[in-house]
C-alpha positions in Angstrom: -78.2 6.9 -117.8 -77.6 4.2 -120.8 -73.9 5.5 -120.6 -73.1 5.1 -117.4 -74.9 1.4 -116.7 -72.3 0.4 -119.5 -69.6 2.0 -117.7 -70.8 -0.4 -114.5 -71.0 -2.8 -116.4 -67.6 -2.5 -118.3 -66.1 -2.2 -114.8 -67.2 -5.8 -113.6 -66.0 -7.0 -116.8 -62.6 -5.9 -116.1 -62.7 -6.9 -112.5 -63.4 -10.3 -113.5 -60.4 -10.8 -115.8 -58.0 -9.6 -113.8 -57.3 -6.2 -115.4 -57.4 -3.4 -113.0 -59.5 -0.5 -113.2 -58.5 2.6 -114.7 -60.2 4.4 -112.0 -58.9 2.0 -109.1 -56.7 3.5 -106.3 -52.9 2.8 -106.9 -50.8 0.3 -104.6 -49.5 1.6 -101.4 -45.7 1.6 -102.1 -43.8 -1.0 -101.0 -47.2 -3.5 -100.4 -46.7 -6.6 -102.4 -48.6 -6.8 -105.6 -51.0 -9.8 -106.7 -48.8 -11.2 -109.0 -46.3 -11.5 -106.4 -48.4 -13.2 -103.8 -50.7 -16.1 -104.0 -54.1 -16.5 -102.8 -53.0 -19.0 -100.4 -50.0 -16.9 -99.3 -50.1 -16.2 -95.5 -48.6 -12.3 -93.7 -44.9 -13.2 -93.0 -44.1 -13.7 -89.2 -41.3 -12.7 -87.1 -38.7 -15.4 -88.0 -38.3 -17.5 -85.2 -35.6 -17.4 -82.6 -32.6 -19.8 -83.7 -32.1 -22.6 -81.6 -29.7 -23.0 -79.3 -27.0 -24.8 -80.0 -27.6 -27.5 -78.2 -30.5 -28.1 -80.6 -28.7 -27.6 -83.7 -28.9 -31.5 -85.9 -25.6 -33.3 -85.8 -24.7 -35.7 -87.8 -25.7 -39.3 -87.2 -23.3 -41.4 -85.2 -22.5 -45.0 -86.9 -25.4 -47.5 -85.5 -21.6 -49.9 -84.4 -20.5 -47.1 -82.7 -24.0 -46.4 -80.5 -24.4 -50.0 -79.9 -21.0 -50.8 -78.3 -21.0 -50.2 -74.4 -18.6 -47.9 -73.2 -14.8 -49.6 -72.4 -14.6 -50.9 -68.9 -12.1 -49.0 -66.6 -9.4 -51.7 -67.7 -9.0 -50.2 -70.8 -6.4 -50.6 -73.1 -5.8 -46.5 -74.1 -3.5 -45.7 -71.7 -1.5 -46.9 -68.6 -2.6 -48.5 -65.2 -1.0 -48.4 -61.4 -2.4 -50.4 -59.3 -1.3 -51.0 -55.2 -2.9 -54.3 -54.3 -2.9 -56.7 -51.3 -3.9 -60.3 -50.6 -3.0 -63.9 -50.3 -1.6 -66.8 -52.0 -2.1 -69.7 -50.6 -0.2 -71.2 -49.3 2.6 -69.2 -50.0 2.2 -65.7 -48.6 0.4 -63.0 -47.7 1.7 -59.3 -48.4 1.1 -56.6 -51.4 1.8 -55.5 -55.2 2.6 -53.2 -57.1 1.6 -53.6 -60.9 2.1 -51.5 -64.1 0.0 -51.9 -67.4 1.1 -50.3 -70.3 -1.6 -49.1 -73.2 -1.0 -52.5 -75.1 -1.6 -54.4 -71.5 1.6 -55.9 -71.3 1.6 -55.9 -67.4 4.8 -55.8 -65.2 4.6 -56.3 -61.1 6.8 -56.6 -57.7 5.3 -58.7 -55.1 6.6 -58.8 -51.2 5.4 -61.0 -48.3 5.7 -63.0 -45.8 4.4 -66.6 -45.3 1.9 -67.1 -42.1 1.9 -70.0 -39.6 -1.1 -71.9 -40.6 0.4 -72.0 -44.7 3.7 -73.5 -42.9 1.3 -75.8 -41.1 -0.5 -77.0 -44.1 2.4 -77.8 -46.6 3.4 -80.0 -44.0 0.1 -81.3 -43.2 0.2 -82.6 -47.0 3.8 -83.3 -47.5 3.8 -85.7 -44.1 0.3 -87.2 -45.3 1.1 -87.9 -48.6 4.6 -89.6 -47.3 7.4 -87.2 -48.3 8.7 -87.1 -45.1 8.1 -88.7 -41.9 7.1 -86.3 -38.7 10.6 -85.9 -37.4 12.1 -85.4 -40.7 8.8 -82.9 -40.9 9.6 -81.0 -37.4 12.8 -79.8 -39.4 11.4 -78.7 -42.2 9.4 -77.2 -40.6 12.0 -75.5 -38.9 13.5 -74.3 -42.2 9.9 -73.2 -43.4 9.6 -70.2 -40.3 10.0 -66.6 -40.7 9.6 -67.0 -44.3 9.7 -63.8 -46.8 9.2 -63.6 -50.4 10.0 -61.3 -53.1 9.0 -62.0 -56.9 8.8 -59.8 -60.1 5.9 -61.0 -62.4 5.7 -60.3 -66.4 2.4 -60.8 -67.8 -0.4 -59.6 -70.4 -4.3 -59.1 -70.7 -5.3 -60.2 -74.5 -8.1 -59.5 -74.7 -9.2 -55.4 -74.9 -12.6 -55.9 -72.8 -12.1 -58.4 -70.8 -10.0 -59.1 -67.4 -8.7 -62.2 -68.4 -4.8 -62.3 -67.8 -1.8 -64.3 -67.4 1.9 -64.2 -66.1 5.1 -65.8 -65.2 8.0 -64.9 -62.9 10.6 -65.6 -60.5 10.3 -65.7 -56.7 12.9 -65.6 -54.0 11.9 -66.8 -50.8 14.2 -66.7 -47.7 13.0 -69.1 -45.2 14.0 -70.2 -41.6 16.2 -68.4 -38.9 14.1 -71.1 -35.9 16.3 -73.3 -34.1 16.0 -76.8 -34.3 17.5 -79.8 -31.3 20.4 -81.0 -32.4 19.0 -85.0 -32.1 16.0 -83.7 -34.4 18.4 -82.8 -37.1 20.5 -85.5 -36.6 17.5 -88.4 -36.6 16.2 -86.4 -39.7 19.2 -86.5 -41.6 20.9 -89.2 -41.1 23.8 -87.5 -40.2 26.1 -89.1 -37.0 27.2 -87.0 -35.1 31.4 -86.7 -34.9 33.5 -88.7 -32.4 34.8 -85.3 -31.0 31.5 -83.6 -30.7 29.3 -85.4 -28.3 25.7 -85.9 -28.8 23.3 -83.3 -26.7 19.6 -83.2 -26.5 20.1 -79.6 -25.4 22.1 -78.3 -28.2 20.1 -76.2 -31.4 21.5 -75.6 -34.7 19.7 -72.5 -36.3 19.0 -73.6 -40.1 18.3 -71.0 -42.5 17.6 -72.2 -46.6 16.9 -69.9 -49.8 14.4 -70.7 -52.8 13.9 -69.8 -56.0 11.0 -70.7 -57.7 9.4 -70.2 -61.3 6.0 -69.2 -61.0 3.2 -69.1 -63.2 -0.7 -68.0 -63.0 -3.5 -67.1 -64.7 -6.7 -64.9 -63.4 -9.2 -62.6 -63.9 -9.5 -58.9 -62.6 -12.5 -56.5 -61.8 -13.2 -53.1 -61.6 -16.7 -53.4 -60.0 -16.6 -49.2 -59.2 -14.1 -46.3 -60.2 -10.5 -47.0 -58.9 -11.1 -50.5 -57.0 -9.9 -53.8 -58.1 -10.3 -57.3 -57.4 -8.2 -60.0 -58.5 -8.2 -63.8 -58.7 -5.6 -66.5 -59.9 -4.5 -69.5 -59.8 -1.2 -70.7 -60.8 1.7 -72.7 -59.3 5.2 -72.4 -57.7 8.2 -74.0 -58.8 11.6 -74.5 -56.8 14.2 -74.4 -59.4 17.2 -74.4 -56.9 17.7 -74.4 -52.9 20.2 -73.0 -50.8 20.2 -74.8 -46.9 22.9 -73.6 -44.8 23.0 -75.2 -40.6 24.9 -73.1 -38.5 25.4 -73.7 -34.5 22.8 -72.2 -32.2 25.2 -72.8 -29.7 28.8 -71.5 -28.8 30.7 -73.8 -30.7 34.0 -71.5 -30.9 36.3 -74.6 -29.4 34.8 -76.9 -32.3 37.0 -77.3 -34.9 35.1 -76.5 -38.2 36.3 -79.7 -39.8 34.4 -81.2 -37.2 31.5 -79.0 -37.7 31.1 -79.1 -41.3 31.5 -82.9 -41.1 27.6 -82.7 -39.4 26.5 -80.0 -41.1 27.2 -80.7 -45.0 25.6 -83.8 -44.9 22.6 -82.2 -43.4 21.9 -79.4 -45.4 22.4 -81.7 -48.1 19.6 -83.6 -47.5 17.7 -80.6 -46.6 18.3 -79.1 -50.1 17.3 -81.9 -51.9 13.9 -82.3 -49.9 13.6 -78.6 -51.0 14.0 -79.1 -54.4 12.0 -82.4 -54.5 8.7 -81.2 -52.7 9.6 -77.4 -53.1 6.1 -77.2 -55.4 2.9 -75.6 -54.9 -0.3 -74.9 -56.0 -1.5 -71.8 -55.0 -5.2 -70.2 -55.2 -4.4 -65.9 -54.8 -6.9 -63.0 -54.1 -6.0 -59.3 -54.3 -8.1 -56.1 -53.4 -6.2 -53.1 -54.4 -6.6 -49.5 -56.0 -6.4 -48.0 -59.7 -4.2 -44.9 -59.1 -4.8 -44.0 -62.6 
């Protein structure tokens, strides 16, 4: 009885320091032992399914690069078409066709035709500011009709993101092809008439003149939504050099043309240099057009 209370009691002792019993039960195989697990140790789980990779952690973008708004669709990585039309007043109204290349150097064709009421104004102005008086102006105006233009443009945006822009070209405008009376011309002018071609309030001489003008503007573009564009600029329009030629309306095929040219070179002399002289205009433009690419 003695012997086997020690044996308890020997037990216990054993128990207590961490030495297993002699008589205890031997691991299951492949059960971790206590030295290998800690009393705070927890059953292993099922790993977790992996994440998809949507979730997987990137790496962190540069704080510049997250803070800078996206470029604008007049960005400078590639090349631009844009078809346009509008107005410049007063010189025209037709369309434009412009290039951009990826370091915005910008290169356009623009064709048109100048309305009645611009023709109007210029020589509301000119005859109000005294550059001509009104029969002098009922010429010009003459010359002014049926006017078309044609202009190439070379110009560049500096600044990446922003629509700031500015050009410079050449213009050729082909005006007149509207008859004018004979005594109009002739009162305008200056020019007598020839002893050997009498003086007729009947008679029209067609007058026809060319310009060429210098032109520069600067202006601003938008691209309020995908592929549309709006454009203002102002600028100005210089005649470098005018062509006036005054041919009979009439059939003058008996007329000598010593006779004829005696009345006519004086005239389109003096038409030429009011061409030159006043040939000079401000001009406020709009454009709505659309960004092929």
């Amino acid at each position: 009885m003695t012997r086997r209370r020690m044996s308890w009691c020997g037990s216990l002792v054993l128990l207590a320091v961490g030495v297993p019993d002699a008589h205890a039960q031997d691991p299951i195989e492949g059960a971790p032992s206590a030295s290998q697990t800690g009393p705070d140790d927890e059953p292993n789980e099922p790993d977790a399914e992996p994440d998809s990779p949507g979730d997987a952690p990137t790496a962190e973008e540069p704080k510049d690069a997250r803070s800078r708004p996206p470029l604008p669709a007049w960005r400078d990585d590639g090349w631009h078409l844009d078809t346009l039309a509008g107005t410049q007043f007063p010189l025209d109204v037709g369309g434009r066709i412009q290039i951009e290349t990826p370091y915005r150097i910008r290169v356009g064709l623009d064709v048109g035709f100048m309305p009645g009421p611009y023709q109007d104004a210029i020589q509301a102005v000119l005859v109000e500011a005294g550059a001509y008086d009104q029969a002098q102006a009922e010429v010009v105006a003459d010359s002014l009709s049926s006017a078309f233009a044609l202009g190439v443009t070379l110009g560049w945006r500096p600044v990446v993101r922003e629509g700031f822009f500015f050009d410079a070209g050449y213009h050729y405008v082909a005006l007149g092809g509207r008859s004018t009376r004979e005594d109009a011309l002739a009162s305008a002018s200056g020019s007598p008439l020839p002893s050997d071609l009498s003086r007729s309030e009947e008679r029209e001489w067609t007058v026809r003149s060319q310009l060429h003008m210098v032109t520069i503007h600067l202006g601003w573009e938008f691209v309020p939504v995908e592929h549309f564009t709006v454009r203002i600029r102002i600028g100005g329009h210089f005649t470098g050099a005018a062509n006036a030629t005054i041919t009979p309306a009439f059939d003058a095929s008996r007329v000598p043309e010593p006779v004829l040219r005696a009345f006519t070179d004086p005239s389109e002399d003096w038409l030429e240099e009011n061409l030159r002289r006043h040939g000079h205009l401000p001009s406020v433009g709009l454009d709505l057009g659309y960004r092929w690419m």
